[in-house]
C-alpha positions as CSV (number, residue, x, y, z in Angstrom):
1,X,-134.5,-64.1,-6.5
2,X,-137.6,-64.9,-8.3
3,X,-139.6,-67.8,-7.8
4,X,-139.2,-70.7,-10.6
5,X,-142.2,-71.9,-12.7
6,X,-143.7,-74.9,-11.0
7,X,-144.7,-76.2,-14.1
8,X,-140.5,-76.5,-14.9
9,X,-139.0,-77.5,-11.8
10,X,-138.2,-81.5,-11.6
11,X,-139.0,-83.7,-8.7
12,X,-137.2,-86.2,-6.7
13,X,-139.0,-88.9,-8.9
14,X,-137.5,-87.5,-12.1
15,X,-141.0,-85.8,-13.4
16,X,-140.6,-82.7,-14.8
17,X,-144.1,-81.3,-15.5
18,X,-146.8,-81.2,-12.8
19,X,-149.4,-79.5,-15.7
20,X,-147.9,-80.7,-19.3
21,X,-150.8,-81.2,-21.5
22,X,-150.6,-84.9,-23.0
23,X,-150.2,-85.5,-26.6
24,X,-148.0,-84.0,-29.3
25,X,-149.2,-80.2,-30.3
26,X,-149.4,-81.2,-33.6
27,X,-152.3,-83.5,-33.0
28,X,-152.8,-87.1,-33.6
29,X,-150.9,-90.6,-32.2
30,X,-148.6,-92.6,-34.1
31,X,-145.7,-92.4,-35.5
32,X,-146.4,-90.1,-38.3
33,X,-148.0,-87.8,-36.6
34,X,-149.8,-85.4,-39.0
35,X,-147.9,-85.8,-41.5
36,X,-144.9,-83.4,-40.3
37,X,-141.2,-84.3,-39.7
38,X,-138.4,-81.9,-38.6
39,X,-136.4,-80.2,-41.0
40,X,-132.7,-81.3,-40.4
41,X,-131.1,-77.6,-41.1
42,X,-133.5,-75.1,-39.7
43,X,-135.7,-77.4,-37.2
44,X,-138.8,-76.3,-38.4
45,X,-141.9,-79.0,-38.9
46,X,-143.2,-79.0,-42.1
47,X,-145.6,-81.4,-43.9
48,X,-143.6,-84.1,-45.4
49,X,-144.8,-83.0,-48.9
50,X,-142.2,-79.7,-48.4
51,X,-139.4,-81.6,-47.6
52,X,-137.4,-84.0,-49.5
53,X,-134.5,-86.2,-48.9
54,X,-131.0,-85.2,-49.3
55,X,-128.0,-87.7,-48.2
56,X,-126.2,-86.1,-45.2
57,X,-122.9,-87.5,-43.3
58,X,-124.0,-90.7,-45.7
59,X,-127.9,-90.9,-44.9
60,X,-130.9,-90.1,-46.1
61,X,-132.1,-86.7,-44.5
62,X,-135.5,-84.7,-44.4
63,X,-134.9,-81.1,-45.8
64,X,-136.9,-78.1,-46.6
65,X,-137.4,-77.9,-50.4
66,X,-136.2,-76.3,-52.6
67,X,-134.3,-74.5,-49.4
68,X,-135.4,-73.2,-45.7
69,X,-135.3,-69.4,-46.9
70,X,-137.3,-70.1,-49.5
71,X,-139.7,-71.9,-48.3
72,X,-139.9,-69.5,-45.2
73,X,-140.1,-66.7,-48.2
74,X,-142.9,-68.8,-49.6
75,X,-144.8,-69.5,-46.3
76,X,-144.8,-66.1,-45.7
77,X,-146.6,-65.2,-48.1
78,X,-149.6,-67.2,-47.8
């Protein structure tokens, strides 16, 4: 059997990382951090000002816009 990562395995008092950096990778503190959310479809962060709000299962959601294969199409480009 291999050996696990150490960094991965959890300890008795419920910590999982002995070497986790601290702080978000995309930078900053606060609640908008950087200006990014998650896109609800595909996951992806994206600044806020390529996504908009769609209602979904009768809420107000954060999507890619105009769509997540476009704007993946469109990212890729630059």
């Amino acid at each position: 059997m291999h050996d696990e990562d150490e960094k991965t395995l959890i300890e008795p008092d419920g910590l999982r990382y002995k070497t986790k950096a601290p702080g978000s990778p995309f930078g900053g503190r606060g609640a908008f951090v950087g200006g990014t959310m998650s896109c609800l479809l595909c996951g992806k962060h994206r600044p806020r000002s390529m996504l908009h709000s769609k209602t979904l299962m009768g809420k107000a959601q954060m999507v890619c816009s105009p769509s997540c294969a476009e704007l993946d199409a469109i990212m890729a480009k630059r």
